[in-house]
HTML snippet that shows the backbone in 3Dmol.js (N, CA, C, O; Angstrom):
<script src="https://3Dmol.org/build/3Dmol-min.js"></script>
<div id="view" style="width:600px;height:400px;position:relative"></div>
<script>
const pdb = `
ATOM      1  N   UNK A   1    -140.670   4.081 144.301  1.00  0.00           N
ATOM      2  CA  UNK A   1    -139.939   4.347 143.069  1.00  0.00           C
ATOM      3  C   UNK A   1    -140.922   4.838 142.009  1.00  0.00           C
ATOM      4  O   UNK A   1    -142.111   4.530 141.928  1.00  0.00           O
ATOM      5  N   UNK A   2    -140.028   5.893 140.974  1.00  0.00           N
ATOM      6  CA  UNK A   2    -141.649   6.320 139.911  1.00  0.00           C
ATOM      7  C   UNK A   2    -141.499   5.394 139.118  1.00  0.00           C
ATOM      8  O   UNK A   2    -140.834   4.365 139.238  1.00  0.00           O
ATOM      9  N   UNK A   3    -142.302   5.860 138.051  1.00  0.00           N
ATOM     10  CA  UNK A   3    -142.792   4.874 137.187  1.00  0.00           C
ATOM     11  C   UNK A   3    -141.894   5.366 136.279  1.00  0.00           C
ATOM     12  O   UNK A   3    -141.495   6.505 136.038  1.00  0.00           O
ATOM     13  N   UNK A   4    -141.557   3.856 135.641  1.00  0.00           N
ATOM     14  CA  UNK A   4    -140.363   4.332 134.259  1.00  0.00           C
ATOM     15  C   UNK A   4    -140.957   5.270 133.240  1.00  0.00           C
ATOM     16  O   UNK A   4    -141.994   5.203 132.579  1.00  0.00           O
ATOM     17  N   UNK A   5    -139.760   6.381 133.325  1.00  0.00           N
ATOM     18  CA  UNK A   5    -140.229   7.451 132.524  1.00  0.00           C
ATOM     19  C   UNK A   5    -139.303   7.346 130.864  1.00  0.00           C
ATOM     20  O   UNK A   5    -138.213   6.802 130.689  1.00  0.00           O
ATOM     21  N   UNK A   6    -139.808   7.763 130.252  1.00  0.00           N
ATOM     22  CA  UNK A   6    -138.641   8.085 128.504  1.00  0.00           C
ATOM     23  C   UNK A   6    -138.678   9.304 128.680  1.00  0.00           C
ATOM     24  O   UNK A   6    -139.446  10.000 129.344  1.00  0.00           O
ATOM     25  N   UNK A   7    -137.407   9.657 127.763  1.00  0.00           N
ATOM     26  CA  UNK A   7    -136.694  11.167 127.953  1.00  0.00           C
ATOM     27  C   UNK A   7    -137.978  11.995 126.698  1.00  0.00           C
ATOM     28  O   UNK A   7    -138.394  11.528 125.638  1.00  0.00           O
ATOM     29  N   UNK A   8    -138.312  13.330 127.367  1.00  0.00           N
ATOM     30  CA  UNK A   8    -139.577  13.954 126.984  1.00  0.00           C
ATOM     31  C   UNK A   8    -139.191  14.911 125.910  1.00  0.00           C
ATOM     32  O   UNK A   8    -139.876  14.992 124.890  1.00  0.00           O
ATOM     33  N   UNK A   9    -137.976  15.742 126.116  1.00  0.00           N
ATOM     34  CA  UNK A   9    -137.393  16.824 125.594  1.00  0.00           C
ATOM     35  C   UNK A   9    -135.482  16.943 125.679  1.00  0.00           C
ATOM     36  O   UNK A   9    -134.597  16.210 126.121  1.00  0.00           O
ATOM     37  N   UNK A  10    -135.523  18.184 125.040  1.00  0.00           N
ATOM     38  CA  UNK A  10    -134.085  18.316 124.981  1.00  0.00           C
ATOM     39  C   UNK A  10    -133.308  17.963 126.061  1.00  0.00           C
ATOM     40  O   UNK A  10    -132.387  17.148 126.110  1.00  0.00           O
ATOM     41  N   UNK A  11    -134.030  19.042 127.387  1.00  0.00           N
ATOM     42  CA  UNK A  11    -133.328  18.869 128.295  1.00  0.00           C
ATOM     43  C   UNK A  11    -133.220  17.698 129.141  1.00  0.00           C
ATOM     44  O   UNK A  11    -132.094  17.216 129.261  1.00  0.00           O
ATOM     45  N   UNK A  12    -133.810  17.366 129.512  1.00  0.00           N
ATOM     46  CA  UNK A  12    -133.804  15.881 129.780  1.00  0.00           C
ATOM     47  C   UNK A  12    -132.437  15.033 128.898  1.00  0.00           C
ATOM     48  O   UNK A  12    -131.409  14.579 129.401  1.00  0.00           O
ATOM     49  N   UNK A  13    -132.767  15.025 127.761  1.00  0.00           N
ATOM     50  CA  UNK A  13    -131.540  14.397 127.153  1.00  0.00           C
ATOM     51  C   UNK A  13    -129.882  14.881 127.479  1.00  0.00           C
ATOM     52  O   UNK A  13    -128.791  14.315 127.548  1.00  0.00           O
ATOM     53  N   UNK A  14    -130.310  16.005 127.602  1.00  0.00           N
ATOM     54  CA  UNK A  14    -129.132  16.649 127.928  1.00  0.00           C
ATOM     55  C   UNK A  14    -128.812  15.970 129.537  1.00  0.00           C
ATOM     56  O   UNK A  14    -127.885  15.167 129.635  1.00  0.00           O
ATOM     57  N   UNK A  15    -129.316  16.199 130.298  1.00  0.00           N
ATOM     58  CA  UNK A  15    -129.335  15.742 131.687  1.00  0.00           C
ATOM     59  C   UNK A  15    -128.678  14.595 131.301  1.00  0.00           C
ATOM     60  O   UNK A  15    -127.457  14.492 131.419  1.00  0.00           O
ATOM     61  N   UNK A  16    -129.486  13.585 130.779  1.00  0.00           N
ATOM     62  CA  UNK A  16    -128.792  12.339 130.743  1.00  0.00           C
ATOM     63  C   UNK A  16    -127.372  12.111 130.379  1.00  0.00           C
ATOM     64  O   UNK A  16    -126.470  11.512 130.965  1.00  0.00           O
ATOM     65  N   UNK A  17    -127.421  12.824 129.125  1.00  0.00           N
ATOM     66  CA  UNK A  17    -125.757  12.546 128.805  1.00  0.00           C
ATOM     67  C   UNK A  17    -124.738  13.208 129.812  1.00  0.00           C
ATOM     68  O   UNK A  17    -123.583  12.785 129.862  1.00  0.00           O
ATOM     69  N   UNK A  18    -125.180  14.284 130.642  1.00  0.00           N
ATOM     70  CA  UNK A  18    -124.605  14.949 131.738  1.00  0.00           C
ATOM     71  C   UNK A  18    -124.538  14.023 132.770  1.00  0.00           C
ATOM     72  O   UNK A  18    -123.522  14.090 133.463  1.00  0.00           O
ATOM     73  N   UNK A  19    -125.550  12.982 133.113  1.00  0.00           N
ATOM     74  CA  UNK A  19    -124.548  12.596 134.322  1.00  0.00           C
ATOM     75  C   UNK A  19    -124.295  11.289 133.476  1.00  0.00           C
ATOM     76  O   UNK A  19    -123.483  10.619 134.115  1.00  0.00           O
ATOM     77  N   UNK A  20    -124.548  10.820 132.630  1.00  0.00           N
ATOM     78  CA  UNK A  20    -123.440   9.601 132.737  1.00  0.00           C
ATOM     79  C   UNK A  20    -122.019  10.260 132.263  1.00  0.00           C
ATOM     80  O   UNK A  20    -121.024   9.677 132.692  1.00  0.00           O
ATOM     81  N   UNK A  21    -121.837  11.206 131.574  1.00  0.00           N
ATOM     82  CA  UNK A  21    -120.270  11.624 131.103  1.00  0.00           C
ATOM     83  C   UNK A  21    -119.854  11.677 132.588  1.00  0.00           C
ATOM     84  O   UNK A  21    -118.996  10.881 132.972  1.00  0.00           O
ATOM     85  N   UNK A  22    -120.491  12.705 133.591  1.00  0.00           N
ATOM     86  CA  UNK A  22    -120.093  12.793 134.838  1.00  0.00           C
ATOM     87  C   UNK A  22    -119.405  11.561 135.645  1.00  0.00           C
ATOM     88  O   UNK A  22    -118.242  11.344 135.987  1.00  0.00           O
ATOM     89  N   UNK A  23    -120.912  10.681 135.837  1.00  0.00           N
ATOM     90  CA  UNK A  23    -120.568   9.300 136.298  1.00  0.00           C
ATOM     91  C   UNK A  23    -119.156   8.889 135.857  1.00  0.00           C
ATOM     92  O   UNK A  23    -118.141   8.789 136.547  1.00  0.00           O
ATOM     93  N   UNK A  24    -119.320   8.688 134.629  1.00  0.00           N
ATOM     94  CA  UNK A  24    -117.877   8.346 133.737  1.00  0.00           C
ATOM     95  C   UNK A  24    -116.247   8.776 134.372  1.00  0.00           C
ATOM     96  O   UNK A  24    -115.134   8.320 134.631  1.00  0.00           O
ATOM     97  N   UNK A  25    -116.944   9.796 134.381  1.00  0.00           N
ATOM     98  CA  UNK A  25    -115.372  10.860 134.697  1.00  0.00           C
ATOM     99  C   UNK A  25    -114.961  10.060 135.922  1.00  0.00           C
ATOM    100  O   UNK A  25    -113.936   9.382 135.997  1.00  0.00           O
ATOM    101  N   UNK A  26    -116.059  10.245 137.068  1.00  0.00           N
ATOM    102  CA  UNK A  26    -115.681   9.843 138.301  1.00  0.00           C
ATOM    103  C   UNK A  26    -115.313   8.323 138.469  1.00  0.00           C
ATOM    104  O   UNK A  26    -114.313   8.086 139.146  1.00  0.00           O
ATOM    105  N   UNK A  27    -115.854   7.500 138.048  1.00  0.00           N
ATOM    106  CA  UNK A  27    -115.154   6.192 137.939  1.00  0.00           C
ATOM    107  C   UNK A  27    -114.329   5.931 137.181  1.00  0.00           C
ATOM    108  O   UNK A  27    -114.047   4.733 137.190  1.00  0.00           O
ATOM    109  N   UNK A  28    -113.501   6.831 136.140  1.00  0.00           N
ATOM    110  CA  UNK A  28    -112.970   6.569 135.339  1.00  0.00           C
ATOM    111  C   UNK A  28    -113.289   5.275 134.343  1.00  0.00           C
ATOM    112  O   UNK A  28    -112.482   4.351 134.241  1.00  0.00           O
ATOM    113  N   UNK A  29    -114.021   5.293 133.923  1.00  0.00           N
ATOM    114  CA  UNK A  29    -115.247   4.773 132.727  1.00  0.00           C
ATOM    115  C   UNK A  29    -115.341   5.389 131.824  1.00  0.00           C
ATOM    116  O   UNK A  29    -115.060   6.587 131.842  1.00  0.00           O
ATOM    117  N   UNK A  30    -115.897   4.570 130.422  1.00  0.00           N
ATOM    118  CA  UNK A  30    -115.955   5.256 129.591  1.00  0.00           C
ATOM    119  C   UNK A  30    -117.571   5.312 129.525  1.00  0.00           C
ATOM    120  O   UNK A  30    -118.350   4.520 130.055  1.00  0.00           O
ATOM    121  N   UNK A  31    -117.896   6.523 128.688  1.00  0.00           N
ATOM    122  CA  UNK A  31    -119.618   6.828 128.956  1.00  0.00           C
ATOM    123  C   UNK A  31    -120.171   5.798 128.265  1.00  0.00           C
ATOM    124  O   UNK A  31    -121.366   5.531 128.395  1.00  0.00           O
ATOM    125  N   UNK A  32    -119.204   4.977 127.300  1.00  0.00           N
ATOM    126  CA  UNK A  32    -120.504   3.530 126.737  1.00  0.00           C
ATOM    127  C   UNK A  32    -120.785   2.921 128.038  1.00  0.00           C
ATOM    128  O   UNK A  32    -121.933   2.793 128.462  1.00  0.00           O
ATOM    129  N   UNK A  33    -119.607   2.497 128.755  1.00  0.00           N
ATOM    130  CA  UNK A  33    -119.706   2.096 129.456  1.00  0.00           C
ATOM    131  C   UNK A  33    -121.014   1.818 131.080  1.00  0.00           C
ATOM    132  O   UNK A  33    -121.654   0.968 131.698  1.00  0.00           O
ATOM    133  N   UNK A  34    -120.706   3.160 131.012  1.00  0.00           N
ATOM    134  CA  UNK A  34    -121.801   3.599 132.042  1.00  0.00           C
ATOM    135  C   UNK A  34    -123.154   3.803 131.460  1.00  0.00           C
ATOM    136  O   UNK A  34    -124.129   3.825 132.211  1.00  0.00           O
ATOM    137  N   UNK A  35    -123.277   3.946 130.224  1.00  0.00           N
ATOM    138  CA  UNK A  35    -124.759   3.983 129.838  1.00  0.00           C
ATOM    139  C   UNK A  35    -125.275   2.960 129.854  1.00  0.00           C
ATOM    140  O   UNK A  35    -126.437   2.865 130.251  1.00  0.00           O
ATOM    141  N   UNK A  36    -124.354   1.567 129.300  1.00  0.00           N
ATOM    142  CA  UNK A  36    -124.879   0.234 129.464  1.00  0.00           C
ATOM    143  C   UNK A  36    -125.285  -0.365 130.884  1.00  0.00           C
ATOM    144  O   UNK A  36    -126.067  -1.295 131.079  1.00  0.00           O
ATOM    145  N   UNK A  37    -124.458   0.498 131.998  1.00  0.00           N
ATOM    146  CA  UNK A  37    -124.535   0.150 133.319  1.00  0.00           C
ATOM    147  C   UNK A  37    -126.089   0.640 133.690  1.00  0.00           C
ATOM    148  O   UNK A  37    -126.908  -0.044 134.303  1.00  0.00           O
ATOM    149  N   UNK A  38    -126.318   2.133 133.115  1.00  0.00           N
ATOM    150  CA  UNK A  38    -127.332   2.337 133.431  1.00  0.00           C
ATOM    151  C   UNK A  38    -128.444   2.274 132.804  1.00  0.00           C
ATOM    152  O   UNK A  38    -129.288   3.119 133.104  1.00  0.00           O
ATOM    153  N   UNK A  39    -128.777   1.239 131.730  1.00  0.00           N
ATOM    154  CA  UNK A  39    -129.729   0.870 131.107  1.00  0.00           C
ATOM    155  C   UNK A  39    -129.862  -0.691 130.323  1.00  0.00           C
ATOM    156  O   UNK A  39    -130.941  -1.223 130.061  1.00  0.00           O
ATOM    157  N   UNK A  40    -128.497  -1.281 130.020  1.00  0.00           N
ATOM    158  CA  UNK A  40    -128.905  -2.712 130.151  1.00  0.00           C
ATOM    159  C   UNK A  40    -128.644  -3.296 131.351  1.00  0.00           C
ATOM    160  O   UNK A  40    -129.517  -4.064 131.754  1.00  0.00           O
ATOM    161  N   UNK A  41    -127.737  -3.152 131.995  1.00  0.00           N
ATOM    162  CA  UNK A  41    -127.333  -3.884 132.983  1.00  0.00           C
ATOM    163  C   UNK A  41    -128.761  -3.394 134.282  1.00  0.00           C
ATOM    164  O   UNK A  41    -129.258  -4.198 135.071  1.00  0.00           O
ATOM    165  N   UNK A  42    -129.114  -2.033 134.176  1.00  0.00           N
ATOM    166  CA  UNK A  42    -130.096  -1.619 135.036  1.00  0.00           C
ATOM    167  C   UNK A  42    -130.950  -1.118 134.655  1.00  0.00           C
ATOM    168  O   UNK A  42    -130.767  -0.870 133.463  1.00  0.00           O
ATOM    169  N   UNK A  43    -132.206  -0.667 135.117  1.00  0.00           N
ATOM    170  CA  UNK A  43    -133.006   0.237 134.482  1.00  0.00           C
ATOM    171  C   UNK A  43    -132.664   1.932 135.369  1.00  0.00           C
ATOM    172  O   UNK A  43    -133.652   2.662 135.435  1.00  0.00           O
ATOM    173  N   UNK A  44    -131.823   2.280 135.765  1.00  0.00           N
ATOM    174  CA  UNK A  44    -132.113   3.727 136.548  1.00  0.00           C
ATOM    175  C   UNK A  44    -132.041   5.053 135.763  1.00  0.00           C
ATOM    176  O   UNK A  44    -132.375   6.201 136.055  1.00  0.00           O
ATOM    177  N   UNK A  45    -131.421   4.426 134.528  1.00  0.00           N
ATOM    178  CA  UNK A  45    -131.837   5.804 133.662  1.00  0.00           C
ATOM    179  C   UNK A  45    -132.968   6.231 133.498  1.00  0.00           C
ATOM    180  O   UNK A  45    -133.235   7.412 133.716  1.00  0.00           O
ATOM    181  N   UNK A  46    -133.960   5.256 133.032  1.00  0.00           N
ATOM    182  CA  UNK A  46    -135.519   5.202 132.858  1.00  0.00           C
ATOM    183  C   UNK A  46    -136.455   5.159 134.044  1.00  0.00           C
ATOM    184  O   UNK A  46    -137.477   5.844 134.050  1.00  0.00           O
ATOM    185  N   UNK A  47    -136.056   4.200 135.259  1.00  0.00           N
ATOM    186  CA  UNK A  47    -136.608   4.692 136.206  1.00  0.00           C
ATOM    187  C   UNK A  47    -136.380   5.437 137.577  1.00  0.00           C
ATOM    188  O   UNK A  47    -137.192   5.482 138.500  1.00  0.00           O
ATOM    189  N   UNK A  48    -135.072   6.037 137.542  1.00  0.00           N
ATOM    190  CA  UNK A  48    -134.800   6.895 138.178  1.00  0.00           C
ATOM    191  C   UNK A  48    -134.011   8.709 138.123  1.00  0.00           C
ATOM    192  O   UNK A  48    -134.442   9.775 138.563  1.00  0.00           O
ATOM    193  N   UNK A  49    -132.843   8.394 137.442  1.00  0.00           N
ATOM    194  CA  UNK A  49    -132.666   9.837 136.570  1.00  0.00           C
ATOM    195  C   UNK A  49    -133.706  10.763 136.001  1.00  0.00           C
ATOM    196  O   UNK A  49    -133.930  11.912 136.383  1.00  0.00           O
ATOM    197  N   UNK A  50    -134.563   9.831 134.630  1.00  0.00           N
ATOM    198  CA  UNK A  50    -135.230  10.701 133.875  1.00  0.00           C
ATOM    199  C   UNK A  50    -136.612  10.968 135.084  1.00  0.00           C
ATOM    200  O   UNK A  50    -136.956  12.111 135.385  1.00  0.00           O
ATOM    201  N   UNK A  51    -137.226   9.835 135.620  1.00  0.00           N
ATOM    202  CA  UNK A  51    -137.995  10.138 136.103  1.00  0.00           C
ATOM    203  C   UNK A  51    -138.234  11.314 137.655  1.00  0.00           C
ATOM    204  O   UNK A  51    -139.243  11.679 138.258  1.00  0.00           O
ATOM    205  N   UNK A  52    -136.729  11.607 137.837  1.00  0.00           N
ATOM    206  CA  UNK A  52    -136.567  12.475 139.260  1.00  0.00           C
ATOM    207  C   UNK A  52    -135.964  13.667 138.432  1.00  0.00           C
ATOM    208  O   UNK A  52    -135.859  14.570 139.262  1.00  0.00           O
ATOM    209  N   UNK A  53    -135.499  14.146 137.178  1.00  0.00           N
ATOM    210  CA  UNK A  53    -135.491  14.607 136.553  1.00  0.00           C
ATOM    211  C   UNK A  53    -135.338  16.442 137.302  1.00  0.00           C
ATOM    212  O   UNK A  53    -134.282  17.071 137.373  1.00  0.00           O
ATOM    213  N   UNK A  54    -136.669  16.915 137.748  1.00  0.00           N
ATOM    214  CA  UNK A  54    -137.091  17.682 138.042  1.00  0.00           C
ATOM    215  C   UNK A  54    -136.021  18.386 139.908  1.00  0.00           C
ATOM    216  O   UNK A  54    -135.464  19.437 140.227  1.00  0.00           O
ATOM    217  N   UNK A  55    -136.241  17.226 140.494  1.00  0.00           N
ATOM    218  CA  UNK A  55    -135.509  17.690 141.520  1.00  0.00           C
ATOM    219  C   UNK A  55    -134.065  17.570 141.481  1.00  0.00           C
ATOM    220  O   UNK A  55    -133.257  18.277 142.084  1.00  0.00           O
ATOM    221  N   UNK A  56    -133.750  16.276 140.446  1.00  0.00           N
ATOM    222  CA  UNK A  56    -132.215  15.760 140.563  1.00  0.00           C
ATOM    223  C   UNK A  56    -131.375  17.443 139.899  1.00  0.00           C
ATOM    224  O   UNK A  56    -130.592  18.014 140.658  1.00  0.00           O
ATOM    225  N   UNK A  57    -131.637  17.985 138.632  1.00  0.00           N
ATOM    226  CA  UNK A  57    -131.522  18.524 137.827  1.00  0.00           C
ATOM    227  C   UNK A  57    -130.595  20.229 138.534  1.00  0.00           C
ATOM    228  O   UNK A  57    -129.658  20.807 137.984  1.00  0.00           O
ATOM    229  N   UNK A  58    -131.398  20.686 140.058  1.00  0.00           N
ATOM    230  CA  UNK A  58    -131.081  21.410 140.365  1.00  0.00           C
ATOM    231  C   UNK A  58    -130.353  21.087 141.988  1.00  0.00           C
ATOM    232  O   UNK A  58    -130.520  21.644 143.073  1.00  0.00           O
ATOM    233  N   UNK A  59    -129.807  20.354 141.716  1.00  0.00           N
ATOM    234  CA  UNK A  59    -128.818  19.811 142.501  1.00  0.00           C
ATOM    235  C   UNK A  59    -126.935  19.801 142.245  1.00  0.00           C
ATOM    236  O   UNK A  59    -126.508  18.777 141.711  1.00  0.00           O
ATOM    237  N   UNK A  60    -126.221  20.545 142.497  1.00  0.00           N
ATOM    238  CA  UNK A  60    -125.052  19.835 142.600  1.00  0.00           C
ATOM    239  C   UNK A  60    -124.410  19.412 141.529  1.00  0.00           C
ATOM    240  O   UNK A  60    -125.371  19.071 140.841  1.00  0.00           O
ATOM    241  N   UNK A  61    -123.510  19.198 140.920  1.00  0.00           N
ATOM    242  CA  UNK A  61    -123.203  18.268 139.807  1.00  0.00           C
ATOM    243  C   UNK A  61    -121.902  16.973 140.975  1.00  0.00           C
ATOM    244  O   UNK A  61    -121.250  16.172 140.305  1.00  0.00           O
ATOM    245  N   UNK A  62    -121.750  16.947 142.160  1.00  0.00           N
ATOM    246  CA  UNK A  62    -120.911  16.676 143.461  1.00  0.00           C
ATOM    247  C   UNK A  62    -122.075  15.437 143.521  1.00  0.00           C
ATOM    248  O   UNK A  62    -121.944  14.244 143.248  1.00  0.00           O
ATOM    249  N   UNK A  63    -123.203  16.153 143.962  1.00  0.00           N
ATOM    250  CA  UNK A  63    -124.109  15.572 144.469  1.00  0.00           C
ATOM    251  C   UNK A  63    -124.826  14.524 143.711  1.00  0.00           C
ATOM    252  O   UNK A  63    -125.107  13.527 144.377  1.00  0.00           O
ATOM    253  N   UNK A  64    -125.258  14.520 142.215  1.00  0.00           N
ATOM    254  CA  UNK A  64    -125.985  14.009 141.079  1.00  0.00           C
ATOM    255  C   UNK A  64    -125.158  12.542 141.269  1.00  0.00           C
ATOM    256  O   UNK A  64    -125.593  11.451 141.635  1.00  0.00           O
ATOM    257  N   UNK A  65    -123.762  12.964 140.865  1.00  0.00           N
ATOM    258  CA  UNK A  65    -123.107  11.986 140.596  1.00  0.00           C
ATOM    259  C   UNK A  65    -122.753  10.993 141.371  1.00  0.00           C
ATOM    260  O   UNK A  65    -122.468   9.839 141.050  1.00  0.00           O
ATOM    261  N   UNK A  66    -122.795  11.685 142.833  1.00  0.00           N
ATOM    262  CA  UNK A  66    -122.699  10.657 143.921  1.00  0.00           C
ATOM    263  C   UNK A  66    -124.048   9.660 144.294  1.00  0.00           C
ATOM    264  O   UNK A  66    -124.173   8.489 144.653  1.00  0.00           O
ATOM    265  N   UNK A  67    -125.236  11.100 143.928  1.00  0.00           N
ATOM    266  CA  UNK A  67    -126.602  10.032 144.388  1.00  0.00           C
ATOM    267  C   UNK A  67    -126.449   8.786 143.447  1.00  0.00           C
ATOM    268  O   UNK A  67    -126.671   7.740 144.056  1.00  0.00           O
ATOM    269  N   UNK A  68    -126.047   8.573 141.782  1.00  0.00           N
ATOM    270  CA  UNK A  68    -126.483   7.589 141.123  1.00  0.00           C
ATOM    271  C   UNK A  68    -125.467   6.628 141.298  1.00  0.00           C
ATOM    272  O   UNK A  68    -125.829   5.480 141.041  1.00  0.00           O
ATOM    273  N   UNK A  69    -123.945   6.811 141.772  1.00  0.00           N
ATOM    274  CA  UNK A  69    -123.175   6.118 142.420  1.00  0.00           C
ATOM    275  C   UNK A  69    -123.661   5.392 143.349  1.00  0.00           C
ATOM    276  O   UNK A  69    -123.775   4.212 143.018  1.00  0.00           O
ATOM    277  N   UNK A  70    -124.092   5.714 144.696  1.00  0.00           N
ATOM    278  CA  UNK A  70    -124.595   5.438 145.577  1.00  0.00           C
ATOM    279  C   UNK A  70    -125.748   3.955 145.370  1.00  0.00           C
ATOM    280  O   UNK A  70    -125.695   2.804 145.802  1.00  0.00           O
ATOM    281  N   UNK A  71    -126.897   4.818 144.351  1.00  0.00           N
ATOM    282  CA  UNK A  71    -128.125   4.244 144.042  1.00  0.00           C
ATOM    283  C   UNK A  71    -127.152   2.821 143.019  1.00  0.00           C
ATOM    284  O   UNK A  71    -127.674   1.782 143.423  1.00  0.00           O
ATOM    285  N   UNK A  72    -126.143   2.471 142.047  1.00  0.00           N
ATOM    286  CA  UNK A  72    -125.331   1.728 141.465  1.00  0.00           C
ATOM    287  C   UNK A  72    -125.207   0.611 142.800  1.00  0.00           C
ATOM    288  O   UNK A  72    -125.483  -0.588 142.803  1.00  0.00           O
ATOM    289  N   UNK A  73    -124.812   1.267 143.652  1.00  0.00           N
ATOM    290  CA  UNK A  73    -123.393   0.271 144.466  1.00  0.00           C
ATOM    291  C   UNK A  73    -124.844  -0.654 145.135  1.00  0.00           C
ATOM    292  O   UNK A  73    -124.917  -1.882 145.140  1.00  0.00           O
ATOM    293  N   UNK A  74    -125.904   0.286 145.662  1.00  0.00           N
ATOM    294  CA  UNK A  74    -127.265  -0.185 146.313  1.00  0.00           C
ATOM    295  C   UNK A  74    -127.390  -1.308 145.338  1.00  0.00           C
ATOM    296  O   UNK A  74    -127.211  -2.401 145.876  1.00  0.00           O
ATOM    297  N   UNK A  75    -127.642  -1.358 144.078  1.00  0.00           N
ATOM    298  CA  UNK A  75    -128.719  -2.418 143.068  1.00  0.00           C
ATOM    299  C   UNK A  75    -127.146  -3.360 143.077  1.00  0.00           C
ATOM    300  O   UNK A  75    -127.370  -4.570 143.072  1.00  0.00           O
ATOM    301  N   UNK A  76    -126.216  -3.136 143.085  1.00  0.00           N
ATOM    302  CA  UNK A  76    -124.919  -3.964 142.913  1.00  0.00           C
ATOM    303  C   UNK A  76    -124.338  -3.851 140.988  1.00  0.00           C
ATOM    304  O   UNK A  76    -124.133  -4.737 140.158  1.00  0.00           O
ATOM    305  N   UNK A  77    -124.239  -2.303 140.912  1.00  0.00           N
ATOM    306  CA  UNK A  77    -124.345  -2.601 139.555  1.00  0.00           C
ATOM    307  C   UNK A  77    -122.839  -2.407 139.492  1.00  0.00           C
ATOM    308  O   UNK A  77    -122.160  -1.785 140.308  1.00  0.00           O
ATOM    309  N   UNK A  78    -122.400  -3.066 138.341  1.00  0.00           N
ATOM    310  CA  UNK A  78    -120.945  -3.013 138.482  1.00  0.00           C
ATOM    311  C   UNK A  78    -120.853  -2.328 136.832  1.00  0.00           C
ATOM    312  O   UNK A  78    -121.404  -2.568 135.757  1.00  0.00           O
ATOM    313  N   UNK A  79    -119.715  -1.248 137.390  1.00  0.00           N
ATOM    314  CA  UNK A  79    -119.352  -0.724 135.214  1.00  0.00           C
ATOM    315  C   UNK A  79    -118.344  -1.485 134.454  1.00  0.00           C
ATOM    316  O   UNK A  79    -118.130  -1.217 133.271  1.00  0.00           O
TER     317      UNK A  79
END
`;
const viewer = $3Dmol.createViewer("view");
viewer.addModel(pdb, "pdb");
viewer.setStyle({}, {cartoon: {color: "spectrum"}});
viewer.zoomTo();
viewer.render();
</script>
């Protein structure tokens, strides 16, 4: 796993709010919701999104949303 990263620049930020709205959509959640999932309840915003950043980014928007789903259900995170 990398090392917890903080968001560097625009895009990045942008990313972020892109997949949790995403996330959101797909679980039908609201994006507070899922942001808290993915940063109090977990750390994968910080150590996995921002920090994979680079490869996640040109992937899919199918795919994004399923990997951090996936990576959720793995840690047992519930929204």
């Amino acid at each position: 796993m990398p090392e917890n990263a903080k968001i560097k620049n625009a895009d990045e930020l942008e990313f972020a709010v892109f997949c949790i709205e995403n996330v959101a959509i797909r679980l039908g959640k609201s994006g507070e919701a899922v942001y808290q999932a993915l940063t109090d309840k977990s750390d994968i915003l910080n150590s996995y999104i921002i920090p994979e950043y680079e490869v996640l980014h040109t992937q899919s928007k199918d795919y994004i949303v399923e990997d951090i789903i996936s990576l959720m259900d793995e840690r047992g995170i519930e929204v």
